[in-house]
KOLTIKE-6294 format. One line per field, with one value per residue: residue number from 1; residue in three letters; x, y, z of N, C-alpha, C, O in turn. Coordinates in steps of 0.2 Angstrom, whole numbers, plus 5000, padded with zeros to 4 digits. Layout:
BEGIN
num (NUM, ...)
residuo (Ala, ...)
n.px (X, ...)
n.py (Y, ...)
n.pz (Z, ...)
ca.px (X, ...)
ca.py (Y, ...)
ca.pz (Z, ...)
c.px (X, ...)
c.py (Y, ...)
c.pz (Z, ...)
o.px (X, ...)
o.py (Y, ...)
o.pz (Z, ...)
//
This chain:
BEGIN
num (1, 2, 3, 4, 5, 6, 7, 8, 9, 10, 11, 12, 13, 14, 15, 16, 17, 18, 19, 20, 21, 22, 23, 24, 25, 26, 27, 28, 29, 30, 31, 32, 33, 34, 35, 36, 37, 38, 39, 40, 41, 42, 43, 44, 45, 46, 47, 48, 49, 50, 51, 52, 53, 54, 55, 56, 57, 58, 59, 60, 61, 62, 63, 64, 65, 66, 67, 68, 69, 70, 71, 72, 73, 74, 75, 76, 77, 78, 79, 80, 81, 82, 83, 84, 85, 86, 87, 88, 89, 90, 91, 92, 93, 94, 95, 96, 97, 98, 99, 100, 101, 102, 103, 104, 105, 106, 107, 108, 109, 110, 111, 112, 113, 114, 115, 116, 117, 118, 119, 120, 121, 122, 123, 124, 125, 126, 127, 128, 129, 130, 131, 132, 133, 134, 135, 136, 137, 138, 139, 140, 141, 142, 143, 144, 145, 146, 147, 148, 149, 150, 151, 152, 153, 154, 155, 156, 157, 158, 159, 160, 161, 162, 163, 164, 165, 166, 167, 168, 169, 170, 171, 172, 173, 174, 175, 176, 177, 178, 179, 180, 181, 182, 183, 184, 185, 186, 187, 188, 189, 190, 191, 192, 193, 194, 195, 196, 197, 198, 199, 200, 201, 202, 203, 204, 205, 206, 207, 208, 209, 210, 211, 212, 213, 214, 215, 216, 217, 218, 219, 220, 221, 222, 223, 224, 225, 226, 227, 228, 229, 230, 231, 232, 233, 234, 235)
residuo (Unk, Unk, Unk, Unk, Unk, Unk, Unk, Unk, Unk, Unk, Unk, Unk, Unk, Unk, Unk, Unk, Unk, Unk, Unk, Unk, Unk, Unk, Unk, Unk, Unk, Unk, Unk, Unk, Unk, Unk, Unk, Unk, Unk, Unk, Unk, Unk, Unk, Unk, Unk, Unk, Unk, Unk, Unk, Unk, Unk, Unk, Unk, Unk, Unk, Unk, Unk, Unk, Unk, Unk, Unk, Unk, Unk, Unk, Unk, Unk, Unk, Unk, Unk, Unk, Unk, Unk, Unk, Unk, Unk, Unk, Unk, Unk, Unk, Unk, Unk, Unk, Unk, Unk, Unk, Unk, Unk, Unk, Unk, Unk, Unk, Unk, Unk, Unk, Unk, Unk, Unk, Unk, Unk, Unk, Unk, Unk, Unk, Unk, Unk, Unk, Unk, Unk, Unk, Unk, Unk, Unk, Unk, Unk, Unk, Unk, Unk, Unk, Unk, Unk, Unk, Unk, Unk, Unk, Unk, Unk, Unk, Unk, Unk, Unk, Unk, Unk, Unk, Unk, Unk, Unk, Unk, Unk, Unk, Unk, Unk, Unk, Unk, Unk, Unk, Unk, Unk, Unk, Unk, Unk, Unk, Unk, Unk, Unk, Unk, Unk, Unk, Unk, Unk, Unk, Unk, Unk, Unk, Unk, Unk, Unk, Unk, Unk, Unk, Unk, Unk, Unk, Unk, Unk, Unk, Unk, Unk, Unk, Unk, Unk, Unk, Unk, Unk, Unk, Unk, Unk, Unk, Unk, Unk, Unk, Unk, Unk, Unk, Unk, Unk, Unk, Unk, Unk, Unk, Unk, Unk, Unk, Unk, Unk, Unk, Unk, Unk, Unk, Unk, Unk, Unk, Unk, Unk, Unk, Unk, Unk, Unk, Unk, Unk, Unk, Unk, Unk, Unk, Unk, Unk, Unk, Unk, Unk, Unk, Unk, Unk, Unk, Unk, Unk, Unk, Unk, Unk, Unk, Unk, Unk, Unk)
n.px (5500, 5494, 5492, 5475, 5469, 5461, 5465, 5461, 5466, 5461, 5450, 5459, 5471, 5475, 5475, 5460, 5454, 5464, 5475, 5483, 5496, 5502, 5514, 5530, 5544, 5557, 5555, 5551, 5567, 5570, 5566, 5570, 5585, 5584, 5579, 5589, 5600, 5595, 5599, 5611, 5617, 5616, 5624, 5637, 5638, 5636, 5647, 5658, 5657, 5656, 5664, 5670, 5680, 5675, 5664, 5657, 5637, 5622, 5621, 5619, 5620, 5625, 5627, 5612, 5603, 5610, 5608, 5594, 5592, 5594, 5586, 5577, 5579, 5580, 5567, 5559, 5562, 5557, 5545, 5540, 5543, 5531, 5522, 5523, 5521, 5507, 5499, 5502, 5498, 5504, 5501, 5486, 5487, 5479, 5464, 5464, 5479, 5481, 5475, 5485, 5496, 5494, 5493, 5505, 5513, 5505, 5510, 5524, 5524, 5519, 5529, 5539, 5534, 5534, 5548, 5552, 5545, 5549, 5562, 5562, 5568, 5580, 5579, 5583, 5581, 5567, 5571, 5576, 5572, 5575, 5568, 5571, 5575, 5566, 5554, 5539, 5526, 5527, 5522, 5532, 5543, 5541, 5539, 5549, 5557, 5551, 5553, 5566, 5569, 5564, 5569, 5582, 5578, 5575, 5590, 5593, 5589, 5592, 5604, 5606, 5603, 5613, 5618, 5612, 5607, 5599, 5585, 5571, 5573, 5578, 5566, 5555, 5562, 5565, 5548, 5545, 5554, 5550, 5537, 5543, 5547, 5536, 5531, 5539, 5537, 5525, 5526, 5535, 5526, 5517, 5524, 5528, 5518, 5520, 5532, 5537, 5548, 5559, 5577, 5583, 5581, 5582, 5594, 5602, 5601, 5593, 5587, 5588, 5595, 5608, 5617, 5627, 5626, 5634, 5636, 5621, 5617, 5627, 5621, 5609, 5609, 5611, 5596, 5594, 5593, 5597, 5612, 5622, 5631, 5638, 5645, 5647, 5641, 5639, 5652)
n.py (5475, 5458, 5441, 5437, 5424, 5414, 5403, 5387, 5371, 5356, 5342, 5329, 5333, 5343, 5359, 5368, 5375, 5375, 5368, 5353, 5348, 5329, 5325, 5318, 5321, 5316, 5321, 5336, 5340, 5339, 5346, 5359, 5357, 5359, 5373, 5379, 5375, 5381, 5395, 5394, 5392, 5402, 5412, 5407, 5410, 5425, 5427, 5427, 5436, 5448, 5463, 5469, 5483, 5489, 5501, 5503, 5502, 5503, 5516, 5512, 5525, 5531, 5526, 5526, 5525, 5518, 5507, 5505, 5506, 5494, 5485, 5488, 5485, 5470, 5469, 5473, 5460, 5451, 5456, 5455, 5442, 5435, 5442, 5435, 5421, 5422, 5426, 5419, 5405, 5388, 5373, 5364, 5374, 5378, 5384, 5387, 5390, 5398, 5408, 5412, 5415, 5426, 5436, 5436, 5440, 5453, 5458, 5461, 5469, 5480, 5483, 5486, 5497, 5505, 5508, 5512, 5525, 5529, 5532, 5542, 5556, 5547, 5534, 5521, 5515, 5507, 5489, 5477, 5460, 5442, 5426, 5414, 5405, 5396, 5385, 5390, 5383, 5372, 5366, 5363, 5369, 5380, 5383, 5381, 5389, 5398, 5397, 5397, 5411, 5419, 5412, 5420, 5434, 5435, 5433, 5444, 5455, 5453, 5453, 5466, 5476, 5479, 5490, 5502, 5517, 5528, 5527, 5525, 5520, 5507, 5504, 5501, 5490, 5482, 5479, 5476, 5462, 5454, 5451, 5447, 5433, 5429, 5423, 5416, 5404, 5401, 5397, 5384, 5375, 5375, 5368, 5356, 5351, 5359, 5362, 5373, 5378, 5372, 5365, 5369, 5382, 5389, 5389, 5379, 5387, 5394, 5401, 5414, 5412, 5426, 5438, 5445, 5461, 5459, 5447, 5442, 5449, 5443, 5432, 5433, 5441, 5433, 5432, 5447, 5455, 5469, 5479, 5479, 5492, 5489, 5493, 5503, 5497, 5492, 5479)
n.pz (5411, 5411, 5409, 5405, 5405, 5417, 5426, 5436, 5446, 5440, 5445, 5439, 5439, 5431, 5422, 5422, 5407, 5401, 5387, 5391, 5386, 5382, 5387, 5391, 5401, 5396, 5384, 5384, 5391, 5377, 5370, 5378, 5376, 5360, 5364, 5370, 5359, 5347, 5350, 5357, 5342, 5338, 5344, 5342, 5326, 5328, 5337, 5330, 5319, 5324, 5328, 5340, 5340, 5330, 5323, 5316, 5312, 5323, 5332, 5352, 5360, 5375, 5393, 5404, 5392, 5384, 5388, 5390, 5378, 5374, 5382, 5371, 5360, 5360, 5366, 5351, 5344, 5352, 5351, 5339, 5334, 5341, 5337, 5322, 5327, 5329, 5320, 5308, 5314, 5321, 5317, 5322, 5334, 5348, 5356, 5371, 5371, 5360, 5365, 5378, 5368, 5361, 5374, 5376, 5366, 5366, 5378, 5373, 5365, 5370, 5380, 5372, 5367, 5376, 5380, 5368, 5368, 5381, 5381, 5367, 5359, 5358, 5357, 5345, 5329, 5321, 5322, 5308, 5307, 5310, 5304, 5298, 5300, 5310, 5310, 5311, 5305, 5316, 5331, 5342, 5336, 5337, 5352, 5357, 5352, 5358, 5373, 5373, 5370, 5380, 5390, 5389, 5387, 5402, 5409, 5400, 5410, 5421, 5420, 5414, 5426, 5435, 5428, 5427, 5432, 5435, 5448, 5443, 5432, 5435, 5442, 5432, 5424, 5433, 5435, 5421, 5421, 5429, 5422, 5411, 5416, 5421, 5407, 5403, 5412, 5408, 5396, 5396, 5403, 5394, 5387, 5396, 5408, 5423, 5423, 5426, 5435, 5429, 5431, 5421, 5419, 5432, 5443, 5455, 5469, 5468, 5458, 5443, 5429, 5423, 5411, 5401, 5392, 5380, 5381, 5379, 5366, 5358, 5355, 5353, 5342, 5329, 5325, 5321, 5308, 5306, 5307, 5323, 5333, 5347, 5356, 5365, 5374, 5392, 5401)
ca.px (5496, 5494, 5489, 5471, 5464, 5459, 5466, 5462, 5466, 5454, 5452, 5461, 5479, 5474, 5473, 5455, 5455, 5471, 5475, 5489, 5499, 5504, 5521, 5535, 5551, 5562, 5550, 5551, 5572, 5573, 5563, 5575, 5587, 5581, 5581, 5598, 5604, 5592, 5601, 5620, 5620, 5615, 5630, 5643, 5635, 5638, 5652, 5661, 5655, 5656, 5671, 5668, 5683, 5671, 5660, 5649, 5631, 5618, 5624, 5614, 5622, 5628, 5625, 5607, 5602, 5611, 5605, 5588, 5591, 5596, 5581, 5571, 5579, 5577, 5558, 5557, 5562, 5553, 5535, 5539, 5540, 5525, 5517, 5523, 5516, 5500, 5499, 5503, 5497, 5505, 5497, 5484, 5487, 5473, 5461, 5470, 5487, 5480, 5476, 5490, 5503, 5492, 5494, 5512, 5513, 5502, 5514, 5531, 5524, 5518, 5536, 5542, 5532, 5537, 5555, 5553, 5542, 5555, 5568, 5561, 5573, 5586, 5578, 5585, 5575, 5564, 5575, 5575, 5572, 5577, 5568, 5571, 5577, 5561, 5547, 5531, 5521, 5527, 5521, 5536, 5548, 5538, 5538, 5556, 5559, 5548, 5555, 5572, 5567, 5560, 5576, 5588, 5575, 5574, 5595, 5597, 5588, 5595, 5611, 5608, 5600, 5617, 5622, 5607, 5610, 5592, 5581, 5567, 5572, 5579, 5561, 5552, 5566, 5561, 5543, 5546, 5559, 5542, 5533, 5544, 5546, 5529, 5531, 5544, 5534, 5519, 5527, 5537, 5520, 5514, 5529, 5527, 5515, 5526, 5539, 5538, 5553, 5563, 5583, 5588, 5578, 5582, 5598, 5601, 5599, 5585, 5591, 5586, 5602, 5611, 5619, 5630, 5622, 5637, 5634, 5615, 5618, 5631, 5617, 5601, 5610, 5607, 5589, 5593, 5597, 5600, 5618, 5621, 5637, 5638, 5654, 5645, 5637, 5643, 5652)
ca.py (5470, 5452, 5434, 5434, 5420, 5411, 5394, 5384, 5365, 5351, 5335, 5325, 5337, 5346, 5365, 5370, 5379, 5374, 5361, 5353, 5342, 5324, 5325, 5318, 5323, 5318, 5326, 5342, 5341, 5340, 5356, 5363, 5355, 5361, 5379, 5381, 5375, 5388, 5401, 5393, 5393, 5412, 5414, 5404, 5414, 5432, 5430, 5427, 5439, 5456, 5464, 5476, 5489, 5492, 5507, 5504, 5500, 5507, 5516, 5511, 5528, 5529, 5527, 5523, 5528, 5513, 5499, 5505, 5503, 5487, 5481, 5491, 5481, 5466, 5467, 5472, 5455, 5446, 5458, 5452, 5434, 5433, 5446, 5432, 5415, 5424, 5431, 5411, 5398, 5382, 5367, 5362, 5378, 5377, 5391, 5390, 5392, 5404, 5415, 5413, 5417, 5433, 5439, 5437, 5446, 5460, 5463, 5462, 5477, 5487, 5483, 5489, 5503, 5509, 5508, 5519, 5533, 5533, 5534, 5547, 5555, 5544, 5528, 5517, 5517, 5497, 5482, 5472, 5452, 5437, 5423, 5410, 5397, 5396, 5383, 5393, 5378, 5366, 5369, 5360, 5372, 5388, 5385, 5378, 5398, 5406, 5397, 5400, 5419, 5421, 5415, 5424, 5440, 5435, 5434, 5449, 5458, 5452, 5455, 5474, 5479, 5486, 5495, 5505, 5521, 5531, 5522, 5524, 5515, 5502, 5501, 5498, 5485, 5475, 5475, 5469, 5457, 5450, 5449, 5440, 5428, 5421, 5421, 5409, 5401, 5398, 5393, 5379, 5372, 5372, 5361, 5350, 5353, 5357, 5361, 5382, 5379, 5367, 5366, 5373, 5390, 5391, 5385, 5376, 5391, 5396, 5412, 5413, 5415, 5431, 5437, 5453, 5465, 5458, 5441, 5444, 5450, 5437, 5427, 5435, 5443, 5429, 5435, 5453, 5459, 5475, 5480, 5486, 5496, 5485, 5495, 5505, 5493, 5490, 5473)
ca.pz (5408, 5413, 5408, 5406, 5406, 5424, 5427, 5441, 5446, 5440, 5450, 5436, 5441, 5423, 5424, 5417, 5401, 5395, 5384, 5394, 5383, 5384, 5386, 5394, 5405, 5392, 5376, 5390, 5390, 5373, 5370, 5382, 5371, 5356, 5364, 5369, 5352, 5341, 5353, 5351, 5335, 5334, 5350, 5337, 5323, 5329, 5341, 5325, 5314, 5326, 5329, 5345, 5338, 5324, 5325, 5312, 5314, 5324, 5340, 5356, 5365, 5381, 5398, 5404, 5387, 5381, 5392, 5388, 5370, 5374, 5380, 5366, 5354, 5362, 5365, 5347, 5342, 5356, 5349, 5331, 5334, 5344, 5330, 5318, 5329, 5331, 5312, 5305, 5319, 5320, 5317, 5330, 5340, 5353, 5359, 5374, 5367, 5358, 5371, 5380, 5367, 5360, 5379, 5378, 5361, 5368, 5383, 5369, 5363, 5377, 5383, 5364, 5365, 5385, 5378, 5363, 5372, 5388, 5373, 5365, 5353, 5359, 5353, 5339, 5323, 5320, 5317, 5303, 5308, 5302, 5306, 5293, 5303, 5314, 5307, 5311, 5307, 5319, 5337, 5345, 5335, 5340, 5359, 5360, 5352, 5364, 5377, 5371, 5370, 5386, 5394, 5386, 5389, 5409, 5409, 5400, 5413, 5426, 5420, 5414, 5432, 5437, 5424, 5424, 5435, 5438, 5448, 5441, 5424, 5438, 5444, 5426, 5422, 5439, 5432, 5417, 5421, 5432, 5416, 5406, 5419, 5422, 5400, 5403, 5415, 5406, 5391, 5399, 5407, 5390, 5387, 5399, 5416, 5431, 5423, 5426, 5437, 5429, 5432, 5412, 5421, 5438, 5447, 5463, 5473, 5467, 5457, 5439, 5425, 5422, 5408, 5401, 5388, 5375, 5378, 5375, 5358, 5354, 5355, 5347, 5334, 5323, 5322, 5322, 5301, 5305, 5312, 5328, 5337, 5353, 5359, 5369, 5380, 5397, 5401)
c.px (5498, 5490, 5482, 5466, 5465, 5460, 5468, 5461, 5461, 5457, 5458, 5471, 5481, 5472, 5466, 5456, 5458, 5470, 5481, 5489, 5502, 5512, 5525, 5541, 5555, 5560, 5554, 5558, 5573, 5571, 5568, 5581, 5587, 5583, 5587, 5601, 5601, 5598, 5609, 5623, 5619, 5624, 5636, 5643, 5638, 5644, 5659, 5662, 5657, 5664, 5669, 5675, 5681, 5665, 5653, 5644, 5627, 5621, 5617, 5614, 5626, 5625, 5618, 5604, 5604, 5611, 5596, 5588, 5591, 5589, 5577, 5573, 5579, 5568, 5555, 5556, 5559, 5544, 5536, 5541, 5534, 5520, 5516, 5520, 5511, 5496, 5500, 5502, 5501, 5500, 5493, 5485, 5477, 5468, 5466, 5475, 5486, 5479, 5482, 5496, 5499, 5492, 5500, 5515, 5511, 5506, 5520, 5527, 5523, 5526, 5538, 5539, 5535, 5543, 5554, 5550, 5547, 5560, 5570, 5565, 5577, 5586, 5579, 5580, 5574, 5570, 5575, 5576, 5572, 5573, 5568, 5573, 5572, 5555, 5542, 5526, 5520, 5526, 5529, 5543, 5548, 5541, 5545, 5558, 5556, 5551, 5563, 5573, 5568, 5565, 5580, 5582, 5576, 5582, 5597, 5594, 5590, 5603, 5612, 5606, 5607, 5620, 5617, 5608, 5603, 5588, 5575, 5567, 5575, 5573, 5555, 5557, 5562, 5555, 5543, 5549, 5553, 5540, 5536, 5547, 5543, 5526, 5535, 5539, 5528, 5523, 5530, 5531, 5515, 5518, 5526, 5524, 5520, 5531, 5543, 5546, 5559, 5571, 5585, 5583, 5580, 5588, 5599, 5602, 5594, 5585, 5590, 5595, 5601, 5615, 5622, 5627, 5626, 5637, 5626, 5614, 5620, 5624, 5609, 5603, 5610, 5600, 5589, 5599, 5600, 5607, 5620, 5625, 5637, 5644, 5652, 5641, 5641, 5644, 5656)
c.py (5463, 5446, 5436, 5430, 5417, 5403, 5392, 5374, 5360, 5345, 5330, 5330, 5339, 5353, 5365, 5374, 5379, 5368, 5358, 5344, 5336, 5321, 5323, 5319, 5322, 5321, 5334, 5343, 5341, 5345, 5360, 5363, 5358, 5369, 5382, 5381, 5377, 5395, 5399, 5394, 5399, 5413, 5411, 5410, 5421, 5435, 5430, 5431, 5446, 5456, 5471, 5483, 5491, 5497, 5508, 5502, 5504, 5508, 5518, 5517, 5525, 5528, 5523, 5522, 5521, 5505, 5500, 5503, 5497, 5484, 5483, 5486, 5477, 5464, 5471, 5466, 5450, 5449, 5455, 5445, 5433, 5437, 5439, 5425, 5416, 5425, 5423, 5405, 5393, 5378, 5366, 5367, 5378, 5383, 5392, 5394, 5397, 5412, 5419, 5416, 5425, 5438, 5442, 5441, 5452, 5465, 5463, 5468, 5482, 5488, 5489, 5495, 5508, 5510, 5513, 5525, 5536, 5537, 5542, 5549, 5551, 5536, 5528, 5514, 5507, 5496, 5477, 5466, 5448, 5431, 5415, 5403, 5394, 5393, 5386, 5387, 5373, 5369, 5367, 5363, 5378, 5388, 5382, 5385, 5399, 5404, 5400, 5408, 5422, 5419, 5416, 5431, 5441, 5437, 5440, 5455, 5458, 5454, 5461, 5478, 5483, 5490, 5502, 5508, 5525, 5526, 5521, 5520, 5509, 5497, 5497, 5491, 5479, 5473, 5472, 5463, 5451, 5445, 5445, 5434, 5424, 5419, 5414, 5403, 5396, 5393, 5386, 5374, 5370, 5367, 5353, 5353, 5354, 5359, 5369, 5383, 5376, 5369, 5368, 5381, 5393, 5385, 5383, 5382, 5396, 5400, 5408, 5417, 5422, 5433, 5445, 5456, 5461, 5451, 5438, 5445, 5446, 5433, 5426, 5436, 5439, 5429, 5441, 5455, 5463, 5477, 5485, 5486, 5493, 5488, 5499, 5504, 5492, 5484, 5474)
c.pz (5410, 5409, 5409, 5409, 5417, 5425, 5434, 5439, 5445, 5446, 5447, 5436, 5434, 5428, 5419, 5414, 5398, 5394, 5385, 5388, 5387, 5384, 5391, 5397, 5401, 5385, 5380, 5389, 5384, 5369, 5373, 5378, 5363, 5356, 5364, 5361, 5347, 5345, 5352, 5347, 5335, 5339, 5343, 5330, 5323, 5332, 5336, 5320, 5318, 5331, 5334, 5343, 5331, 5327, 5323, 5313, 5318, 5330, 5344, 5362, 5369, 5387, 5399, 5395, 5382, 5383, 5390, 5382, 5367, 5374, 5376, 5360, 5355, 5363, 5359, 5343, 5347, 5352, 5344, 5330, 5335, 5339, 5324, 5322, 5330, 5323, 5306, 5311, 5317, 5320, 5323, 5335, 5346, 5357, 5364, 5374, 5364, 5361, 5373, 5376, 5363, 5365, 5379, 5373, 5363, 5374, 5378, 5368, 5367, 5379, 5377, 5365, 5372, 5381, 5374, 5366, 5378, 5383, 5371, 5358, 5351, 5357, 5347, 5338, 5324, 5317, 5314, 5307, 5306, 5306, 5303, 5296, 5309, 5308, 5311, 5312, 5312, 5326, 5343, 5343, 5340, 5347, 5362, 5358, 5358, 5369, 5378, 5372, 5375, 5391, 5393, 5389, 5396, 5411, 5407, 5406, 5418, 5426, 5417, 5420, 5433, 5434, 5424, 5434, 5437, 5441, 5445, 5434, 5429, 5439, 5437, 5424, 5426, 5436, 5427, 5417, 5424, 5427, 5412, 5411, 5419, 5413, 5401, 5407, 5412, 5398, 5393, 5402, 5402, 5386, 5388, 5405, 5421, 5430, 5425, 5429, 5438, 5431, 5426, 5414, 5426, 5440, 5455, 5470, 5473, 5462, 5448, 5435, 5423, 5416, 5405, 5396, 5380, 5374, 5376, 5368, 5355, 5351, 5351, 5342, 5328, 5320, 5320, 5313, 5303, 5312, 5317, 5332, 5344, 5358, 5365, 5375, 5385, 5395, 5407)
o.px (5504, 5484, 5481, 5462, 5468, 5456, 5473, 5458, 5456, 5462, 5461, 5475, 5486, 5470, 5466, 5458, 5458, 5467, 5485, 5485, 5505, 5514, 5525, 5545, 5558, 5565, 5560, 5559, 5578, 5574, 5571, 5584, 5592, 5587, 5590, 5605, 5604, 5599, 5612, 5629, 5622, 5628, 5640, 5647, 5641, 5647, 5664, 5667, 5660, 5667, 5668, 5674, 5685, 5662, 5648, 5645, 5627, 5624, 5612, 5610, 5629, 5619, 5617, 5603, 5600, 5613, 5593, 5583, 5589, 5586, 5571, 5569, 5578, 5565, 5549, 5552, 5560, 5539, 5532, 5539, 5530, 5515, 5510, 5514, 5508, 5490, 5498, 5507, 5502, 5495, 5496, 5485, 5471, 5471, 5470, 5476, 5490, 5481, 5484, 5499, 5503, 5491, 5501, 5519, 5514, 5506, 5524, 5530, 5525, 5529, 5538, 5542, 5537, 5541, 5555, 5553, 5548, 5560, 5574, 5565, 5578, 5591, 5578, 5576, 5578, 5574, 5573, 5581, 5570, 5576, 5564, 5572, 5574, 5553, 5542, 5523, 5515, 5529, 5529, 5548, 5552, 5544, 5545, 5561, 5560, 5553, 5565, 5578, 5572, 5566, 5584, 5584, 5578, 5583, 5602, 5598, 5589, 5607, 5618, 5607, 5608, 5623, 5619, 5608, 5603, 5587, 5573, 5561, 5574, 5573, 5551, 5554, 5558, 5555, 5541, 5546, 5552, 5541, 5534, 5550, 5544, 5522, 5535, 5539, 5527, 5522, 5526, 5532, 5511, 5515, 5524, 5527, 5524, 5535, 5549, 5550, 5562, 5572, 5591, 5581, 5582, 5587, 5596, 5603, 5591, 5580, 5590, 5599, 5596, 5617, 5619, 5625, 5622, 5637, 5624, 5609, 5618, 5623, 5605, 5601, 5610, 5598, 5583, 5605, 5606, 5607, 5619, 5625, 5636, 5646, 5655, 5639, 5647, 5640, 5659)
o.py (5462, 5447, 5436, 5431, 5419, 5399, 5393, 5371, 5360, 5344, 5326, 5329, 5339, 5354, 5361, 5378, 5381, 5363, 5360, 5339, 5337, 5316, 5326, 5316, 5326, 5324, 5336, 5349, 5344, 5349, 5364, 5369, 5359, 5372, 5386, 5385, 5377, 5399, 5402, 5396, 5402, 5416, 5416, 5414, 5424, 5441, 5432, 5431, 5450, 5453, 5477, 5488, 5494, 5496, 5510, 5498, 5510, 5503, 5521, 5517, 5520, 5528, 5518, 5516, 5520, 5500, 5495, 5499, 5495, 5482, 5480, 5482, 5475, 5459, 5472, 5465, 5445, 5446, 5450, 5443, 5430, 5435, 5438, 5424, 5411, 5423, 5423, 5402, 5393, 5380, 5365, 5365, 5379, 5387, 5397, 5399, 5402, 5418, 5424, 5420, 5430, 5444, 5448, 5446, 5456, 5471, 5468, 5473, 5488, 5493, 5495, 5500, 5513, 5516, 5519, 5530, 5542, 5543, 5546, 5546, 5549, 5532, 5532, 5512, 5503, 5499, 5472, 5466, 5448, 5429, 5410, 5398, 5389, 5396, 5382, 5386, 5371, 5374, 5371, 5361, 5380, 5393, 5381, 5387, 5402, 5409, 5404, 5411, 5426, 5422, 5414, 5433, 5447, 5443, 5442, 5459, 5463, 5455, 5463, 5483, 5489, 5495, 5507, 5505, 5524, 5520, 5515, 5519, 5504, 5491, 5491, 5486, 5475, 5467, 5466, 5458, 5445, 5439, 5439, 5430, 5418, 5414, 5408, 5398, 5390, 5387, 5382, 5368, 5365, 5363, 5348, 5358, 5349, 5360, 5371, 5387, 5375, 5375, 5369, 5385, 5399, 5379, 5385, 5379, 5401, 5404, 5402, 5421, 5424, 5428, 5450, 5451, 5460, 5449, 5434, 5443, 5444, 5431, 5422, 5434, 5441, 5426, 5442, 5455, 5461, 5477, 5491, 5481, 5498, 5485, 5499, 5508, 5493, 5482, 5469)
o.pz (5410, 5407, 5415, 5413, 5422, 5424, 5437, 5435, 5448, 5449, 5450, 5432, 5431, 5434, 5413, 5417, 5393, 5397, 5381, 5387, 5393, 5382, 5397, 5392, 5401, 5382, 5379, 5386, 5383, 5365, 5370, 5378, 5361, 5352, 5360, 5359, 5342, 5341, 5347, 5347, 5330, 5336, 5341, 5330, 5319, 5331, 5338, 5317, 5315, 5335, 5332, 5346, 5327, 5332, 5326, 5318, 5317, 5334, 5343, 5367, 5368, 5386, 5397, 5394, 5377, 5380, 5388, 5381, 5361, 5369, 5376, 5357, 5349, 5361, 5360, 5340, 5345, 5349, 5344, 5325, 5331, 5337, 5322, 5320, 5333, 5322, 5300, 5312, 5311, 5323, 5328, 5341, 5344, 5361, 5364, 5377, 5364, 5361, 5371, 5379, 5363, 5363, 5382, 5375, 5361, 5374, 5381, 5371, 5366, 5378, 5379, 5362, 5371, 5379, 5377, 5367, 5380, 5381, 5372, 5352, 5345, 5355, 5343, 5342, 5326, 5313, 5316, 5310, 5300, 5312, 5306, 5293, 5312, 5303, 5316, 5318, 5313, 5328, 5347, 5346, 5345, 5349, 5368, 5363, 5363, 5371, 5382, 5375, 5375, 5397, 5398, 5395, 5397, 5414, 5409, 5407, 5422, 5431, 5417, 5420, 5431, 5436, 5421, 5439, 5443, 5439, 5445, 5431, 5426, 5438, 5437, 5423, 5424, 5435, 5427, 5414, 5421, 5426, 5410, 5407, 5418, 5411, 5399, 5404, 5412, 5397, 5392, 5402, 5402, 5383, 5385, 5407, 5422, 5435, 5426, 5426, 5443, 5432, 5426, 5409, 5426, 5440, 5460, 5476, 5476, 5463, 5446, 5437, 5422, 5414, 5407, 5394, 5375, 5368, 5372, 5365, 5350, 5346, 5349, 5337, 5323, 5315, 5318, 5312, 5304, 5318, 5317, 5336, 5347, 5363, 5371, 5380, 5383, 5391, 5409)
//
């Protein structure tokens, strides 16, 4: 599943059918700004709180089994945001935008539901979410999350590729990892135009950040209630 809509260039260096906001380069850094510091405070938050010689909570398995879990529980809480920013609009959200981010919710869940069918038995039960420190109404909060989201999602993907031992869960990984890519992409554009491949996404070799299964958690689990066994993650 993909992006719907059809967006090509106008003559005024607007995409047609979007409603490209008027913002700039430093508004755009301070969203980026903004994101990093909803995800910090969760990384301060958690790495504090979880004690990897504790057992208790949900165990993610082993092995493939356990990287998979990984991403199942992460594209739970990427569906149920975007369930929530579609389900309460922000202010002035725009047909566009509307599109757009109802697309991006549609693929969270497809993702969410791939994960639990591959799973099967072996999948871990829905996660309670917490999202109380996310304003809903404000458009300028919302898309500082999603962007937030979207790259933390892209890093953890990149950064569970090796642990993941069959290939054909290697090769489903790769496509999604795609998919939340061009999310990050668009959201960023709706940021600020241009921005799809700004420097707080992509580094000076080009190469998108990385990230380990454990510090991925550090860092959501401030949105994620329900507790979960990390011990078993590679690192």
């Amino acid at each position: 599943m993909f992006i719907r809509k059809t967006r090509s260039v106008a003559g005024n260096g607007q995409e047609e059918g979007i409603a490209q906001p008027s913002v700039h380069r430093r508004t755009f850094l301070k969203y980026a700004g903004m994101g990093t510091a909803i995800l910090s405070a969760g990384a301060t938050l958690s790495s504090c709180s979880k004690d990897h010689t504790d057992d208790s909570g949900v165990s993610l398995g082993s092995g493939d089994v356990s990287v998979l879990n990984y991403a199942y529980a992460l594209e739970q809480l990427e569906a149920a945001f975007y369930t929530q920013v579609i389900a309460t609009p922000y202010t002035d959200m725009s047909p566009a935008e509307a599109t757009i981010l109802t697309d991006i919710r549609n693929h969270e869940i497809a993702h969410r539901e791939f994960f639990k069918a591959a799973l099967g038995a072996n999948a871990i039960a829905s996660l309670e979410v917490n999202f109380t420190s996310i304003d809903f109404t404000s458009r300028t909060k919302v898309l500082a999350a999603a962007m937030a989201f979207e790259d933390l999602g892209v890093s953890a993907y990149n950064g569970a590729g090796q642990y993941i031992s069959l290939v054909k869960y290697l090769e489903f990984a790769g496509k999604i990892v795609s998919v939340e890519a061009r999310h990050a992409a668009v959201i960023r554009d709706l940021i600020f135009a241009g921005s799809f491949a700004a420097s707080t996404a992509v580094d000076e070799k080009g190469l998108d950040k990385a990230r380990t299964p454990l510090d991925v958690f550090a860092i959501a689990g401030r949105y994620i209630k329900t507790q979960i066994n990390v011990n078993t993650l590679p690192h």
